[in-house]
Each structure stands twice: as structure tokens, then as C-alpha cells.
C-alpha positions as CSV (number, residue, x, y, z in Angstrom):
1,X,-19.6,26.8,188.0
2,X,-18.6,29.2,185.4
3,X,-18.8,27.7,182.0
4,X,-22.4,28.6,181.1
5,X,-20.6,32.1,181.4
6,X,-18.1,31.3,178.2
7,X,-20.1,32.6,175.9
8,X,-20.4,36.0,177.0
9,X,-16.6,36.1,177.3
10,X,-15.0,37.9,174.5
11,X,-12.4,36.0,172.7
12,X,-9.3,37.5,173.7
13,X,-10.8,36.9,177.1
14,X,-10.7,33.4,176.4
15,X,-6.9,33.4,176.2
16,X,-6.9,34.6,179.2
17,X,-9.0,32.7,180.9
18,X,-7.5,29.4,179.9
19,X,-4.0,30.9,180.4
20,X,-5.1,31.9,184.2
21,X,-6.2,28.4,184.9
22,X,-3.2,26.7,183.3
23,X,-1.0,28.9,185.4
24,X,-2.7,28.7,189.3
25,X,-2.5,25.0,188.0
26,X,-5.9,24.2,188.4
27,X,-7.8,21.9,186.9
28,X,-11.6,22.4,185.5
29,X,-12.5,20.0,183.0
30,X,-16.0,21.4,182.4
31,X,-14.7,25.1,181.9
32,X,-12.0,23.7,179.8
33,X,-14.0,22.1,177.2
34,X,-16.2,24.9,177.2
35,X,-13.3,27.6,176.4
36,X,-12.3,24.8,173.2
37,X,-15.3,25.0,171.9
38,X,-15.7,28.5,172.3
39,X,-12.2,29.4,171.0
40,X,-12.0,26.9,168.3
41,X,-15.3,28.6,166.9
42,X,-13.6,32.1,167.5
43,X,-10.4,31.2,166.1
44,X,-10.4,33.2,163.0
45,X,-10.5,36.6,165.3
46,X,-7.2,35.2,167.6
47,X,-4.2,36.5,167.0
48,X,-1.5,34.0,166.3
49,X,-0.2,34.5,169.9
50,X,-3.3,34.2,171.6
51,X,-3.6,31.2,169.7
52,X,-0.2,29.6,170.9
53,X,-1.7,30.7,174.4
54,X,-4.6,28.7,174.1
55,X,-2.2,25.8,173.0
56,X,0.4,26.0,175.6
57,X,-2.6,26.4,178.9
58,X,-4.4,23.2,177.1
59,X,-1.0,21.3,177.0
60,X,0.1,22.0,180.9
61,X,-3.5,21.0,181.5
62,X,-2.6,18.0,179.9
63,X,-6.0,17.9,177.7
64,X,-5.9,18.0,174.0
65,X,-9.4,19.3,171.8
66,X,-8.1,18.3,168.5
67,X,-10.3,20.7,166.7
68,X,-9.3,23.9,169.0
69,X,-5.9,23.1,168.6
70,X,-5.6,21.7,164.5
71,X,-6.8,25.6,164.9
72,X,-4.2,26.8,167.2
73,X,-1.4,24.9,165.4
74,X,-2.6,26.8,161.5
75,X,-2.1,29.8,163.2
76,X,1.3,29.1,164.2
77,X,2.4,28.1,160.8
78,X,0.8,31.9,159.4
79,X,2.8,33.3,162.1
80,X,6.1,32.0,161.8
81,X,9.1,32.6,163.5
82,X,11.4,35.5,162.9
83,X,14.4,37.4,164.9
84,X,12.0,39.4,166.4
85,X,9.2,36.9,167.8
86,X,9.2,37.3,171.8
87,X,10.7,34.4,173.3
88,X,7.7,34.0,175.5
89,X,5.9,33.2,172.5
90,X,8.2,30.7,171.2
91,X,9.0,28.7,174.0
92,X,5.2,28.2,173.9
93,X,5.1,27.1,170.6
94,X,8.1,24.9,171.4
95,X,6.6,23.6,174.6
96,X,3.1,22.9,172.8
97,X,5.0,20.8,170.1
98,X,6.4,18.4,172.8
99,X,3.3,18.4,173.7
100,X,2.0,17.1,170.5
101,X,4.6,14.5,170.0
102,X,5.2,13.1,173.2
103,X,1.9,13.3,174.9
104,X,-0.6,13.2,172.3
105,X,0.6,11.4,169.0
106,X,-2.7,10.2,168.2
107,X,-4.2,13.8,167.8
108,X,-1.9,13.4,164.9
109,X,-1.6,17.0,165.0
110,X,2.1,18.5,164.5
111,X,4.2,22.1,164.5
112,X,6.1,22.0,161.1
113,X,9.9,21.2,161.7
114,X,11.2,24.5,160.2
115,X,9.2,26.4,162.8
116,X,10.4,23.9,165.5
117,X,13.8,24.5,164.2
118,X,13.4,28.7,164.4
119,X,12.1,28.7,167.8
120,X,15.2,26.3,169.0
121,X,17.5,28.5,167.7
122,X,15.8,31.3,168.9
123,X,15.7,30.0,172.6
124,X,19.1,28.9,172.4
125,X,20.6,32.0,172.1
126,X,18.4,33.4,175.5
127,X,19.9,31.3,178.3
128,X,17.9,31.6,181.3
129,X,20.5,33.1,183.5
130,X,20.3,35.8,186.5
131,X,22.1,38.9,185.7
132,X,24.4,39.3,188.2
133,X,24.8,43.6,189.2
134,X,27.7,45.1,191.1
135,X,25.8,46.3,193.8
136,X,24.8,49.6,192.4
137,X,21.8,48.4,190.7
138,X,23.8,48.6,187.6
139,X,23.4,45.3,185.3
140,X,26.0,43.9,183.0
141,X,25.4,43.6,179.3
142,X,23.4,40.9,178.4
143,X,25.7,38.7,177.2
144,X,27.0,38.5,181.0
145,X,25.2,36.1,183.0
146,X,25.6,34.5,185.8
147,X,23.5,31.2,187.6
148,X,21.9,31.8,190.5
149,X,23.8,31.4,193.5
150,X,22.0,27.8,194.1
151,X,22.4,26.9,191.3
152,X,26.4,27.6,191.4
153,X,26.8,25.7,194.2
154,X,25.3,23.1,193.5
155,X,27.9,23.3,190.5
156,X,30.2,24.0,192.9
157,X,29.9,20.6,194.8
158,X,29.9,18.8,191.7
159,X,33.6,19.8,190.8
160,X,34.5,19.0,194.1
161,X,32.9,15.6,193.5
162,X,34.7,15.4,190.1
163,X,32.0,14.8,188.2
164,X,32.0,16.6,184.2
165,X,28.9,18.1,183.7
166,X,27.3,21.6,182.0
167,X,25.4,24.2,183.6
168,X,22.5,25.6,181.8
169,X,22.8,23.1,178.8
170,X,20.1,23.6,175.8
171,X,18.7,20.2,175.3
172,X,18.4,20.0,171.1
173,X,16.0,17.1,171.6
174,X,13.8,19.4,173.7
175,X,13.9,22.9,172.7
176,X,15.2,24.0,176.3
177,X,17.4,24.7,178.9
178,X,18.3,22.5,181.7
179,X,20.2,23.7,184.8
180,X,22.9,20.9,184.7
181,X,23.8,18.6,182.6
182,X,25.8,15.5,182.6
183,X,25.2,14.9,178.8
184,X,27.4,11.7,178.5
185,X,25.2,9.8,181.2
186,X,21.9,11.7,179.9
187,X,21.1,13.1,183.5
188,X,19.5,16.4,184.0
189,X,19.7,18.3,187.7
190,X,17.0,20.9,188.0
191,X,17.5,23.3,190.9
192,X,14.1,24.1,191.8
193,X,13.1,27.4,194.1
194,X,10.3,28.5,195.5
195,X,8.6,29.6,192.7
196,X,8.9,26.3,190.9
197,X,5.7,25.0,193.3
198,X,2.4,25.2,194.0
199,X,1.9,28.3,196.4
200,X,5.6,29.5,196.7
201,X,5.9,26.7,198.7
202,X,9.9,27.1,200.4
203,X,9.4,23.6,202.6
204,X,8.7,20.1,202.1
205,X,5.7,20.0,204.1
206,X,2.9,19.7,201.1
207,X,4.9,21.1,198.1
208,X,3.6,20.1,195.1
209,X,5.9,21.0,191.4
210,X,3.6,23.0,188.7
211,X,2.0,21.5,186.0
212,X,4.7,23.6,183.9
213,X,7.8,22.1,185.2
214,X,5.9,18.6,186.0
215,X,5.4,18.4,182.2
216,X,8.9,19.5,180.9
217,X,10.5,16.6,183.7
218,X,7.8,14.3,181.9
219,X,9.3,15.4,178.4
220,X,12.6,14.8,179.3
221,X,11.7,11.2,180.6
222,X,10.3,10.4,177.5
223,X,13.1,11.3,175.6
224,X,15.4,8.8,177.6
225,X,16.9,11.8,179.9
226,X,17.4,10.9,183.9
227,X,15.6,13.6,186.2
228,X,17.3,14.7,189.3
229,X,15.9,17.6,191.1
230,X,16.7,19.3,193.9
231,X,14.5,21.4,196.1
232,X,15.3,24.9,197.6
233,X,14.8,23.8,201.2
234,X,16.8,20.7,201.0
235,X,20.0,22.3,199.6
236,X,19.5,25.1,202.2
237,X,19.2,22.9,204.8
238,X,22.6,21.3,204.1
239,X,24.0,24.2,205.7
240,X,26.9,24.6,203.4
241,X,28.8,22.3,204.9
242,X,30.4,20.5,201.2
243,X,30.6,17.2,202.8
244,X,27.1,17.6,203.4
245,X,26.5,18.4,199.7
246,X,28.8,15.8,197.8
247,X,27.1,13.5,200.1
248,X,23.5,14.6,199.0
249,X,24.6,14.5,195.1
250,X,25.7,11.6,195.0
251,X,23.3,9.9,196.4
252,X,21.0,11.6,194.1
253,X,23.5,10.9,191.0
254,X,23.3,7.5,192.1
255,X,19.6,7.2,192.2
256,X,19.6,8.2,188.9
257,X,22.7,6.2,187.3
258,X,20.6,3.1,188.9
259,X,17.1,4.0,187.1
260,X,18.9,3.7,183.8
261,X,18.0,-0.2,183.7
């Protein structure tokens, strides 16, 4: 046990320490509350961004100190959002607001919609692709990306199956991307790799999603989206063969489509 030890932890630390916990997705209630109150009576010497990182390791926790974060939140709105704000930064200001609206109403705590509004447009314009290099370890410009190779065959197959859809589609409604998207039908594939789990995990055999990507799925849910997603190890193990993979999509599309009632 290590929260009679917050208080000797300097308040940058405290950042730190929440945002540590938040990512190895573990969950410490005790050392959680003790960090709020902590932080929320060390606010005034946080940084804006070490506020929004407070915010964004209390939302993946899924826990909500309405006093730490009515702090967290003020801070925000002094900060702003500007051309040059790190996109780190914003999608956790962006992921926090969800957070607010979707998960905890009743805090009645809220980002202002102008600063909602900067950090979508901000996000928008950074799609979450791969560079793809030509072998030299020289990288294209930045406005040349490419999916992951997964990810484009997973496109792939859904041509083949002739089914419209949008790869790496910015959801308005959410603040971010998606890998595919069938707008029309409000369904949402997320190709998920190792790193999208608990302990790299790269088999089925225990694999847990993080709290991260558990809580964006959530989001979309709530906002009346269908969530299909498909693991590493399951594509892989398809073996290429595209009868294989039309036949796994669209028993996964039709999942999905059938959900809708």
C-alpha cells in the first residue's frame, strides 16, 4: 500500500503517477482517491497539461473526483487550444470530454464547446496512419500515409465483399479516428494488434482490450455506433486465404447489422 506515501510526492509526480496506473491499466481505488485529493489541493502549481493528464488517467480509470477534475477542466479552458498544442494533449482533452458527457453527466462538469471544437479539428487533420518508407529508411512526406498492412487487408476483403465503407474515418460525434467505417449503417471495424491489450498479448488465450480502447468502444456505443473488432491473431490465422476472410467479415458485419434492434 502506497497512498500514505502521496503526500511526499511532488505534484508533477502526481501526474505521473496517476498517468502510470491509468496506462498498466491497473486499478487502485485507495491510491486513486488519495492522488485527487492531493492534486486537487495542488492544482494551482499544475501546468495545464499535467492537468489534462490527471483528467484523461481518472477517465480510463473510469472514476470521477468532481472537485479534482472541476479543477482539471478550469485549466483546460486557461490553456486553450491553438495550432501548436501537441496532439497528445488534445486528444486527451477530447477523450476526457467524452468522458464527462457520456460517462459521468451528473458530475455536471463540461469542456466548453469551442475548445471541443479546436481539438476536433486539430485531430482531424493528424490521421493515425503508418508512414509507409521505400525500403531505405527514407519516409515520405507527411501527408503520405499509408494503413497498416492489416489494416489494408482487411480493407482489401471488404471490396471484394462489395461492401462501401471508409478507412480511417474521423468520427465528428467522437473527436476520433476509427479504422473503418461503414458510415451509412453506423458500424465501426477496429483492427486491433498486439499492443491494443493487456501485456502485448498476440493470442486469444487470456487477452484482455485496455481500459483506453475499452472506453473509446464504450463511447462509440453510446453514441448509437456498432463495434466490430477484430483481433491480430484471428486475422492472421485466416491464412490469407480471401474466402477465409469475406467469410469472417461477414459474419462479423452480420453480427453487427443484427445488434441494431
Amino acid at each position: 500500500r502506497c497512498e500514505g506515501m502521496v503526500d511526499a510526492v511532488p505534484p508533477v509526480g502526481l501526474c505521473q503517477l496517476a498517468w502510470a496506473f491509468a496506462a498498466s491499466d491497473v486499478h487502485a481505488q485507495g491510491l486513486l482517491d488519495a492522488v485527487a485529493d492531493r492534486a486537487e489541493r495542488s492544482a494551482g502549481s499544475l501546468g495545464a497539461r499535467g492537468l489534462a493528464n490527471l483528467g484523461w488517467s481518472y477517465a480510463v480509470a473510469g472514476v470521477f473526483p468532481e472537485g479534482l477534475l472541476a479543477k482539471v477542466v478550469e485549466g483546460i479552458h486557461r490553456e486553450g487550444i491553438s495550432d501548436r498544442t501537441p496532439v497528445a494533449y488534445a486528444q486527451q482533452v477530447m477523450q476526457l470530454h467524452n468522458a464527462l458527457r457520456l460517462d459521468a453527466p451528473a458530475t455536471g462538469l463540461a469542456v466548453r464547446p469551442e475548445v471541443v471544437r479546436a481539438c476536433a479539428d486539430l485531430l482531424r487533420r493528424h490521421k493515425p496512419y503508418l508512414p509507409r518508407g521505400d525500403g531505405a529508411g527514407h519516409r515520405p512526406p507527411v501527408h503520405q500515409w499509408a494503413s497498416s498492412c492489416l489494416h489494408e487487408r482487411v480493407s482489401r476483403a471488404l471490396r471484394r465483399l462489395g461492401v462501401p465503407h471508409e478507412n480511417e474515418t474521423f468520427i465528428n460525434e467522437l473527436g476520433s479516428f476509427v479504422d473503418v467505417a461503414l458510415p451509412q449503417e453506423r458500424v465501426a471495424l477496429e483492427v486491433n494488434g498486439r499492443i491494443h491489450y493487456r501485456e502485448g498479448r498476440s493470442d486469444a488465450q487470456g487477452a484482455v482490450l485496455r481500459n483506453r480502447h475499452i472506453m473509446k468502444y464504450r463511447h462509440l456505443r453510446i453514441l448509437g455506433w456498432r463495434v466490430v473488432t477484430i483481433p491480430e491473431w484471428e486475422w492472421e490465422a485466416l491464412g490469407g486465404d480471401p474466402a477465409g476472410e469475406e467469410h469472417y467479415l461477414g459474419k462479423a458485419l452480420g453480427h453487427a447489422r443484427a445488434s441494431r434492434g
